[in-house]
C-alpha positions in Angstrom: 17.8 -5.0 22.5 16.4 -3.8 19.3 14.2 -1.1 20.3 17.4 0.1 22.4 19.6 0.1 19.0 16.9 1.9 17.0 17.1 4.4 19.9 20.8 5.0 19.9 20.8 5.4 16.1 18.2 7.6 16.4 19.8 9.5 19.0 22.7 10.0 17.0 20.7 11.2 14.0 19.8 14.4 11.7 16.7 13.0 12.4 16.4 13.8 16.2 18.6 16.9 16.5 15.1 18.8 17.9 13.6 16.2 19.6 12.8 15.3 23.4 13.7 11.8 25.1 10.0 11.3 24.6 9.9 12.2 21.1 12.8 10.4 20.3 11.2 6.9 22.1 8.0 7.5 20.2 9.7 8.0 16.6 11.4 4.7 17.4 8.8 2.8 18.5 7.7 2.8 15.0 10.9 2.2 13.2 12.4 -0.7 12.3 16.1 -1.8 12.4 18.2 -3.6 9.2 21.2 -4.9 9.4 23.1 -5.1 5.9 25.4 -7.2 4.0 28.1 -5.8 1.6 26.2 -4.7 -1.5 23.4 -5.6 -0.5 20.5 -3.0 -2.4 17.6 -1.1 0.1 16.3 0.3 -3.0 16.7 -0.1 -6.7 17.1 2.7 -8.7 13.5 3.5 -10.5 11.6 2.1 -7.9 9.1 3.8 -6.1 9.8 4.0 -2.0 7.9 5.1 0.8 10.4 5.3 3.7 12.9 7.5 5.3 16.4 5.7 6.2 19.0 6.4 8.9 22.4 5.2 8.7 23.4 3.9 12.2 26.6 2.4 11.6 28.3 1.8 8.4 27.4 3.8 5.0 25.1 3.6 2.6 26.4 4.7 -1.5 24.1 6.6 -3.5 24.7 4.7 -6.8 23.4 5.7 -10.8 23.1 2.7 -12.9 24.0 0.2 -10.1 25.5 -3.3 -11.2 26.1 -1.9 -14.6 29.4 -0.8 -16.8 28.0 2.9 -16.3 27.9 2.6 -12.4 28.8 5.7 -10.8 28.6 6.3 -6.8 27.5 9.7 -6.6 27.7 10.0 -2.6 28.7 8.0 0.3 26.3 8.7 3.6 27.8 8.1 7.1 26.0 7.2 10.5 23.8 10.0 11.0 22.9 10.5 7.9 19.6 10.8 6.5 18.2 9.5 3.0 15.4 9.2 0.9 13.5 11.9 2.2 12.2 13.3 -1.5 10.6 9.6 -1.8 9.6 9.6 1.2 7.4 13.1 1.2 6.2 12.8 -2.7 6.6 9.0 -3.6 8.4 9.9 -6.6 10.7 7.3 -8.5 14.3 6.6 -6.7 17.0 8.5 -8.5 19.8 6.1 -8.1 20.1 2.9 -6.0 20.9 3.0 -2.3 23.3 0.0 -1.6 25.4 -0.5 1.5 28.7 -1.0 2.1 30.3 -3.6 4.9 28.8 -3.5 8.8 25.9 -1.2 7.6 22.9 -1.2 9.7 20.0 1.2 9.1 16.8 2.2 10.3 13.3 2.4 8.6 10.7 4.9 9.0 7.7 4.4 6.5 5.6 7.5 5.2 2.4 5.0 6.8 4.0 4.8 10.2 4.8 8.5 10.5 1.3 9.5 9.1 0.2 7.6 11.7 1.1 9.6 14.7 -0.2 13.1 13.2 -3.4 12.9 15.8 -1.2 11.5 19.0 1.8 13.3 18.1 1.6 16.2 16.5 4.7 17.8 17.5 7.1 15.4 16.8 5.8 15.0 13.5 6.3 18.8 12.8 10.2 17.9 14.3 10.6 15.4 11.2 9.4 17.2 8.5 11.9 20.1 9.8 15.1 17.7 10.2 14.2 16.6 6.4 13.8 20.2 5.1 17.3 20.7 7.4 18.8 17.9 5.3 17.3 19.0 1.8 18.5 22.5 2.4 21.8 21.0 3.5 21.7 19.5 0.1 20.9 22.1 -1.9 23.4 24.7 -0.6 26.2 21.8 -1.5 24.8 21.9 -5.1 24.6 25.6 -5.2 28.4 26.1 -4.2 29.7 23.1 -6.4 27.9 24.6 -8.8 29.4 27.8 -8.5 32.7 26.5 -8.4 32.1 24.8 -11.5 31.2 27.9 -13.2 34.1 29.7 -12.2 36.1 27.2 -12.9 35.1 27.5 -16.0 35.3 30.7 -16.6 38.7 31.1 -15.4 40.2 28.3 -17.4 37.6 29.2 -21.1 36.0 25.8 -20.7 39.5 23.8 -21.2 40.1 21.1 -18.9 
């Protein structure tokens, strides 16, 4: 039953948009599947993180300062969704907290795991690093175009709210 869930969430994913039924069945074979209470933290802001997350049902809330006065959710991520990929290619520091919201189950790749199938698979290792440069690029453009907004909203208005 579990390796058929990690399957379908998989399925459903960024993660797998390029992949074959084969592919797809090898990737999971190597995840792992989490199901999540309310609130409940996958990672902790500051903390270092090796793995690569997919929301299969549920969300996951991309929090600053979790559990704090200063808490702020910066994004919400939907089944599909794909996060922690700057973690998971450079093991830099976490950002902000991931922390899930009600009925959230997600699945797990670690860097370890993935590294792990460069001699037998080489191909579908090539597919996930370009779904996560699809998702970072996703990301960026967002930024870019809120950022523009921003500035000319700005400019329109002299800096006045």
């Amino acid at each position: 039953m579990t390796q058929a869930a990690i399957l379908e969430g998989l399925s459903k994913s960024k993660l797998a948009v390029e992949m074959t039924e084969d592919q797809r069945r090898a990737l999971a074979a190597v995840m792992t599947l989490r199901d999540l209470a309310q609130g409940e933290v996958i990672v902790r802001e500051g903390d270092s993180d090796d793995h690569l997350y997919v929301v299969a049902s549920g969300g996951i809330a991309v929090v600053k300062s979790a559990g704090t006065d200063n808490e702020v959710t910066l994004s919400v991520l939907r089944p599909g969704d794909v996060v922690g990929e700057l973690s998971f290619l450079d093991g830099a520091l976490r950002y902000a907290s991931l922390v899930a919201e009600n009925g959230t189950r997600v699945l797990s790749l670690s860097r370890g795991d993935l590294e792990g199938l460069l001699d037998r698979n080489p191909h579908l290792v090539y597919r996930v690093m370009r779904a996560i440069v699809r998702v970072v690029h996703d990301l960026q453009r967002r930024l870019s175009m809120q950022t523009a907004e921003l500035t000319n909203y700005l400019y329109k208005t002299h800096g006045r709210y």
